[in-house]
DRENTORKOL-3810 file (N, C-alpha, C; in nm, 4 decimals):
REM DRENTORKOL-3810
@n.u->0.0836; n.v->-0.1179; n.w->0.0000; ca.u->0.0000; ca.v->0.0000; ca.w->0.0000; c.u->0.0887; c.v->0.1251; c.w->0.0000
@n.u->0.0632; n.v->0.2669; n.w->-0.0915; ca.u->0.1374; ca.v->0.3331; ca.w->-0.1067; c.u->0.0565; c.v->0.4391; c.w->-0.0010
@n.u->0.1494; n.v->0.5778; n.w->0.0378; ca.u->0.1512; ca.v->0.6603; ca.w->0.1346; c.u->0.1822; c.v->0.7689; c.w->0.0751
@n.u->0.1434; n.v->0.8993; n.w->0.0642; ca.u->0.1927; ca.v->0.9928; ca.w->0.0226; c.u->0.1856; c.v->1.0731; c.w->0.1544
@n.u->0.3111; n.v->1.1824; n.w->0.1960; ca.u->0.3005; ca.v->1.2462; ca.w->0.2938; c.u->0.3677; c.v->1.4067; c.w->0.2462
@n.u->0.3237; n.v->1.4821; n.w->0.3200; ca.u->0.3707; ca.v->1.5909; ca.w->0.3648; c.u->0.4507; c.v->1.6491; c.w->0.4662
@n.u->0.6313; n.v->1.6556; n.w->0.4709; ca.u->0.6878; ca.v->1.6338; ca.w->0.5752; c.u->0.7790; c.v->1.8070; c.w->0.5866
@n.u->0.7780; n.v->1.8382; n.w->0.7506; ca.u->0.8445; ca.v->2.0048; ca.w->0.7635; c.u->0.9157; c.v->1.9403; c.w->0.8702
@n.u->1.0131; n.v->1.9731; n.w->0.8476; ca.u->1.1559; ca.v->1.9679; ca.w->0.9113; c.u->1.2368; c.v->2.0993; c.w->1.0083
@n.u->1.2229; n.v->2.1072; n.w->1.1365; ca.u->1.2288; ca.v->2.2623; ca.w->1.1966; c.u->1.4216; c.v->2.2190; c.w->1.2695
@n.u->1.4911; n.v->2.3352; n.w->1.2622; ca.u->1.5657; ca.v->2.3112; ca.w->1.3384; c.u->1.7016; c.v->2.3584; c.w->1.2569
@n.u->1.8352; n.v->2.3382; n.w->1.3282; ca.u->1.9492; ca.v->2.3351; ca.w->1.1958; c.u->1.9490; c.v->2.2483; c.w->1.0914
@n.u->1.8534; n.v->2.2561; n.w->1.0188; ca.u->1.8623; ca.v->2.1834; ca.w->0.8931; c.u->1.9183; c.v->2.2436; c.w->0.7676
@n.u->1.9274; n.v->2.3790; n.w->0.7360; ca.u->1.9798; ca.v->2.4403; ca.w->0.5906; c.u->2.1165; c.v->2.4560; c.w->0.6130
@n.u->2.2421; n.v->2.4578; n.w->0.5633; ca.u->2.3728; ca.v->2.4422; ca.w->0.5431; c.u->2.4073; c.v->2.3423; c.w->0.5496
@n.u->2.3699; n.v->2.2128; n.w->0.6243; ca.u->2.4711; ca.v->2.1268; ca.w->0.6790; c.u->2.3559; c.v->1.9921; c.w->0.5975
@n.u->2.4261; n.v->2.0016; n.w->0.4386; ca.u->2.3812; ca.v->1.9068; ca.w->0.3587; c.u->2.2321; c.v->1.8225; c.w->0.3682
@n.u->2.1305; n.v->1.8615; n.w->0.4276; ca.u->2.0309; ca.v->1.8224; ca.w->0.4732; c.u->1.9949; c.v->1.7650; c.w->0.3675
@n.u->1.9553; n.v->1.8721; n.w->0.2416; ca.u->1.8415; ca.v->1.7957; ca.w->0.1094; c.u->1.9289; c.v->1.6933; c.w->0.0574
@n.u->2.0778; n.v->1.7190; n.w->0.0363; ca.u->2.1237; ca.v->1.5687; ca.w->0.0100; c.u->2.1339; c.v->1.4783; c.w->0.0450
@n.u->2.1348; n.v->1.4389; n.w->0.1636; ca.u->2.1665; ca.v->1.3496; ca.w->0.2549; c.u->1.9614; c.v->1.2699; c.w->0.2727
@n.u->1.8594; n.v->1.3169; n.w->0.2542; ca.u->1.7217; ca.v->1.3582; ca.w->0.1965; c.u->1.7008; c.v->1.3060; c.w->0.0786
@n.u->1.7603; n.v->1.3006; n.w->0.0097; ca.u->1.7421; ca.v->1.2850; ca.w->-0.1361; c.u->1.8020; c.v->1.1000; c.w->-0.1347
@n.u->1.9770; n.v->1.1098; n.w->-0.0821; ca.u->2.0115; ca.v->0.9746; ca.w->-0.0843; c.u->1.9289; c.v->0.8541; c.w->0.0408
@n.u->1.8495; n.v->0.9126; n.w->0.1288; ca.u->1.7691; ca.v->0.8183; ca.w->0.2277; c.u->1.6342; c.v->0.7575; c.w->0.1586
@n.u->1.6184; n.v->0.8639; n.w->0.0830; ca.u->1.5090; ca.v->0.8671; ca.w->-0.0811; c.u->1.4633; c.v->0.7470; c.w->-0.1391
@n.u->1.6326; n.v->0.7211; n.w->-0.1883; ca.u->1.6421; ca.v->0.6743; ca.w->-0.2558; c.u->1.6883; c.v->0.5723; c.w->-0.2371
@n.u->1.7244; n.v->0.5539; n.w->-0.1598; ca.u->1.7902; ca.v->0.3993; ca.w->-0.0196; c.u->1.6247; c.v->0.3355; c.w->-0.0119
@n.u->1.5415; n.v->0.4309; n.w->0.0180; ca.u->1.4221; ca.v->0.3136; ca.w->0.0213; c.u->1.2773; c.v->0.4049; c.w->-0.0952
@n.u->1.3403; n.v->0.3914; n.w->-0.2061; ca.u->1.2828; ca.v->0.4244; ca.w->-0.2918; c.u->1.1167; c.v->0.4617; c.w->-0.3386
@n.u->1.1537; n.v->0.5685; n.w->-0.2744; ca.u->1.0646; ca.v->0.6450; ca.w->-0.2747; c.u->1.0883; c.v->0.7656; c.w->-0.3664
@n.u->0.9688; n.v->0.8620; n.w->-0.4027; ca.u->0.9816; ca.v->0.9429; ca.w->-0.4956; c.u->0.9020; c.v->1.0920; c.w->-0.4611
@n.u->0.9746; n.v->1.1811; n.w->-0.4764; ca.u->0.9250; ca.v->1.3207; ca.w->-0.4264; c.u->0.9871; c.v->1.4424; c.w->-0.4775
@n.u->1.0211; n.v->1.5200; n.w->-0.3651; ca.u->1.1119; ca.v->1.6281; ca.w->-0.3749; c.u->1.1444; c.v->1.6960; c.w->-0.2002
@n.u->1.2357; n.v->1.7559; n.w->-0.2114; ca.u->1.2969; ca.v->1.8557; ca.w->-0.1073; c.u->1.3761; c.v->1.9895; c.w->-0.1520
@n.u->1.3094; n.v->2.1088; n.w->-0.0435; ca.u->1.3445; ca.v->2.1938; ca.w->-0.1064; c.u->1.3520; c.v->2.2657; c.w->0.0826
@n.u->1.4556; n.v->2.3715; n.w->0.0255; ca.u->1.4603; ca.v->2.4572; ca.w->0.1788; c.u->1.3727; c.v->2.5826; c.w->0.1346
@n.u->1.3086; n.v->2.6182; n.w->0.2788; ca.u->1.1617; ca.v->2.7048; ca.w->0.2583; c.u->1.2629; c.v->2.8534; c.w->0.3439
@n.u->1.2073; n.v->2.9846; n.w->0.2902; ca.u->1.2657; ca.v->3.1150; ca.w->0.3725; c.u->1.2996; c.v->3.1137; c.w->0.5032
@n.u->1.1801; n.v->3.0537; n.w->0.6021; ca.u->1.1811; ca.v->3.0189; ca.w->0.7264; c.u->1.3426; c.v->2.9661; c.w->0.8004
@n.u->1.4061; n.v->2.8681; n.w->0.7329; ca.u->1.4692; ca.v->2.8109; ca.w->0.7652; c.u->1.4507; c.v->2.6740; c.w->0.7905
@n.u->1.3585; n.v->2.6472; n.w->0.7750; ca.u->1.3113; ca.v->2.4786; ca.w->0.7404; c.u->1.3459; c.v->2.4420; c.w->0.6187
@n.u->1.2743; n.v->2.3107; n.w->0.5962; ca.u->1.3108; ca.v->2.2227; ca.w->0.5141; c.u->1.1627; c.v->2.1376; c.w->0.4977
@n.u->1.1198; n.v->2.1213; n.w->0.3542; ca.u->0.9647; ca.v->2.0945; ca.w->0.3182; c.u->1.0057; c.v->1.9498; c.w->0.2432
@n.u->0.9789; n.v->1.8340; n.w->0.2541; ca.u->0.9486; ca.v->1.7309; ca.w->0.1895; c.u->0.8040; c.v->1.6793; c.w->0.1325
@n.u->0.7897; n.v->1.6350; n.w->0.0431; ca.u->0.6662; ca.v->1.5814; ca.w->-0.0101; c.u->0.7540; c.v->1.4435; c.w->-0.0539
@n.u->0.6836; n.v->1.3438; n.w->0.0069; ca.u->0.7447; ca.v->1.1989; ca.w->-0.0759; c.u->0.6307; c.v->1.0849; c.w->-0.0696
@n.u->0.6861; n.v->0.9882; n.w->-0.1177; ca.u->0.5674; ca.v->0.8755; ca.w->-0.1987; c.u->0.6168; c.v->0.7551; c.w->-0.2067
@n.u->0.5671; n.v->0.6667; n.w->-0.1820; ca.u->0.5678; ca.v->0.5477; ca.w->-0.1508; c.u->0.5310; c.v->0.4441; c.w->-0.0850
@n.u->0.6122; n.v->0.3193; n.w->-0.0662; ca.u->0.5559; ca.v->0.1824; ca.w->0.0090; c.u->0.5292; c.v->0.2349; c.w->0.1639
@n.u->0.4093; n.v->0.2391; n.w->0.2334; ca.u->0.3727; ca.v->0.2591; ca.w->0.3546; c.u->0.4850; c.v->0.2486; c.w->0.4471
@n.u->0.5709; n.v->0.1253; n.w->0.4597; ca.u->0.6265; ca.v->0.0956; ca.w->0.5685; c.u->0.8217; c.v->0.1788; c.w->0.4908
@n.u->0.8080; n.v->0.2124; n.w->0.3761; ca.u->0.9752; ca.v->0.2605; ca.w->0.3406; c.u->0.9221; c.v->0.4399; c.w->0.3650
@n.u->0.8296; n.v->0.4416; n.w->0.3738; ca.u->0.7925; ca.v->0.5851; ca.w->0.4216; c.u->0.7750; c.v->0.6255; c.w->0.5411
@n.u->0.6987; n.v->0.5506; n.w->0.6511; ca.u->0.7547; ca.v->0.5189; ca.w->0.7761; c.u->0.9029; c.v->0.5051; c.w->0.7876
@n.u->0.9672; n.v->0.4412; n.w->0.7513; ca.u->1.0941; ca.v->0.4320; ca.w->0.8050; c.u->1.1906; c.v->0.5549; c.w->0.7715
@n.u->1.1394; n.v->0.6583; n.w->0.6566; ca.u->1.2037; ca.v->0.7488; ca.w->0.6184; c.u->1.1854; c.v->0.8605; c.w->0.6900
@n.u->1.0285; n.v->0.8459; n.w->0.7776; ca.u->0.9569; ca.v->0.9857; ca.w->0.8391; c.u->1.1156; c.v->0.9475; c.w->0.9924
@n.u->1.1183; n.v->0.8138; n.w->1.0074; ca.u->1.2032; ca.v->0.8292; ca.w->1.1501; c.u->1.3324; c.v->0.9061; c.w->1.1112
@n.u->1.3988; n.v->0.8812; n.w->1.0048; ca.u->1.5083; ca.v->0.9055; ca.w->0.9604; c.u->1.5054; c.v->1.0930; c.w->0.9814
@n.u->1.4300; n.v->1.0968; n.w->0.8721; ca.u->1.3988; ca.v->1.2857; ca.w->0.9484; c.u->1.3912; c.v->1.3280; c.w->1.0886
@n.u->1.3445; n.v->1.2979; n.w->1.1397; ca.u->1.3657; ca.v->1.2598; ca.w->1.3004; c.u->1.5291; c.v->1.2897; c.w->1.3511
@n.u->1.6243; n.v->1.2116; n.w->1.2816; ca.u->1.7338; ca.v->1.2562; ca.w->1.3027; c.u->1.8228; c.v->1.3333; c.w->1.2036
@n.u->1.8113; n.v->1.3171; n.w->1.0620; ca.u->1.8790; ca.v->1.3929; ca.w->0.9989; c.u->2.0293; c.v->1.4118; c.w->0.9302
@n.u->2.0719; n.v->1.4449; n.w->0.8876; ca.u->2.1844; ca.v->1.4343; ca.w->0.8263; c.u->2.2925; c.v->1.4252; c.w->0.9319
@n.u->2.4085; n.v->1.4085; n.w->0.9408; ca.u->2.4927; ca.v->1.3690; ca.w->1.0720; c.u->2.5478; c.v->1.5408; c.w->1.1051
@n.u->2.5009; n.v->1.6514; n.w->1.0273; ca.u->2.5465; ca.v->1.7795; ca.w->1.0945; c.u->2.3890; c.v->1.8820; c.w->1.1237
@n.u->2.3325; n.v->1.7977; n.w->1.1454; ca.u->2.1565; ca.v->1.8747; ca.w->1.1606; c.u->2.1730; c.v->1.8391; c.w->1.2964
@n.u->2.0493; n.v->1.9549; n.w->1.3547; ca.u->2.0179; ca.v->1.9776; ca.w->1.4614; c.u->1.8138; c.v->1.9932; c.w->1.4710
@n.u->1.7662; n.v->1.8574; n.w->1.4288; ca.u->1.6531; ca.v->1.8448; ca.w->1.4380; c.u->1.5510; c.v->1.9012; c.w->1.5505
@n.u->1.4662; n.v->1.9833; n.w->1.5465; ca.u->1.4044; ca.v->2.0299; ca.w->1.6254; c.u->1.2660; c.v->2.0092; c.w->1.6522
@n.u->1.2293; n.v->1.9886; n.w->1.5141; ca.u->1.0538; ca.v->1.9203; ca.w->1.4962; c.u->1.0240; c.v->1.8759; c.w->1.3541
@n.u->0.9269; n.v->1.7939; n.w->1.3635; ca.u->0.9130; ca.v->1.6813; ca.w->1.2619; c.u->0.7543; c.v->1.7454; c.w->1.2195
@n.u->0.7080; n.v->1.8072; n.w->1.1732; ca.u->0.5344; ca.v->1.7714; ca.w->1.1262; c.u->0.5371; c.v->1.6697; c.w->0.9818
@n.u->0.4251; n.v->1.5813; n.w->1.0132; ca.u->0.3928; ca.v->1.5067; ca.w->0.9203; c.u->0.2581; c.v->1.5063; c.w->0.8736
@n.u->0.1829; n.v->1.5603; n.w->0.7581; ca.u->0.0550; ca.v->1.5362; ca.w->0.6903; c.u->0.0336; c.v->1.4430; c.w->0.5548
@n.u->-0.0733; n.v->1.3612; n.w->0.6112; ca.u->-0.0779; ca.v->1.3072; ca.w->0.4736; c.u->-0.1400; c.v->1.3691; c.w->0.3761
@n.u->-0.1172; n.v->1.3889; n.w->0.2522; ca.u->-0.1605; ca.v->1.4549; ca.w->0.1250; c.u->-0.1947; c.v->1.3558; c.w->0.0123
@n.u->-0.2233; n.v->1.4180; n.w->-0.0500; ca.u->-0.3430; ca.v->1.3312; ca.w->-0.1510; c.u->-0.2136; c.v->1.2271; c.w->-0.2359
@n.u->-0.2431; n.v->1.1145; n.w->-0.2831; ca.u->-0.1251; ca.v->1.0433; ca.w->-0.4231; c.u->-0.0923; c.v->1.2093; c.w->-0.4893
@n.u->0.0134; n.v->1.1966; n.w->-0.5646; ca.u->0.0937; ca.v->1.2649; ca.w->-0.6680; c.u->0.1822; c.v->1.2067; c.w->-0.7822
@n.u->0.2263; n.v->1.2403; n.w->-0.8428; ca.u->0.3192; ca.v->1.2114; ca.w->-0.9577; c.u->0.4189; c.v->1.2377; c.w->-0.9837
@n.u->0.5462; n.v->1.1661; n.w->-0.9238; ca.u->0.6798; ca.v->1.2187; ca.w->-0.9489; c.u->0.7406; c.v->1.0864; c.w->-1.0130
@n.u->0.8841; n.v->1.0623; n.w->-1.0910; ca.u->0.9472; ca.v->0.9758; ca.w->-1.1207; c.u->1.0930; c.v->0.9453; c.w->-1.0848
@n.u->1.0532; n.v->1.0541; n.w->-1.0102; ca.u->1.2321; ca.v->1.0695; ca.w->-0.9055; c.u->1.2035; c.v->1.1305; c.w->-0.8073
@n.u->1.3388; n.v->1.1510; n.w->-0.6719; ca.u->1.3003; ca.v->1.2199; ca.w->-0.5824; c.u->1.4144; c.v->1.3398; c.w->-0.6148
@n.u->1.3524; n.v->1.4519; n.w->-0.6415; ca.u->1.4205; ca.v->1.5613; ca.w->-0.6147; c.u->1.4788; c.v->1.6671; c.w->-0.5391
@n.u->1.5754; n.v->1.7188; n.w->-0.5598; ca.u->1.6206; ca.v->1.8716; ca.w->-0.4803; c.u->1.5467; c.v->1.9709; c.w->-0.5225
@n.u->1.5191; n.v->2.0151; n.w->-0.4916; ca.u->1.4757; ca.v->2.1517; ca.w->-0.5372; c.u->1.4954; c.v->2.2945; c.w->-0.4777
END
């Protein structure tokens, strides 16, 4: 069963390689989306996929690239979408 979510990322997340490190966890459990850093200083994911490789990706945000300083996680689910990769943006 597939999952589409809506994921905001609060905390030191912009400089310290976040969307890449995002992009390759992605794609480790292949899933398909995008990430992009928002004015705020967050970090916005939209991704898609197998229920349980999307679960395991929402924990991964949770901690973050090995130079992030995670502060809060929101997660919404959002409607299916259409991507064929997971992107930076």
């Amino acid at each position: 069963m597939e999952r589409s979510v809506r994921i905001l990322v609060q905390g030191k997340v912009q400089g310290v390689y976040f969307r890449k490190h995002t992009q390759h966890q992605a794609k480790l459990h292949c899933l398909k989306g995008w990430v992009r850093n928002q004015t705020d200083g967050s970090v916005l994911i939209e991704v898609l996929g197998d229920q349980l490789a999307v679960g395991s990706f929402i924990e991964w945000c949770r901690q973050g690239s090995p130079a992030a300083d995670v502060q809060a996680v929101q997660v919404e689910d959002i409607p299916p979408f259409s991507a064929s990769e997971f992107e930076i943006r």
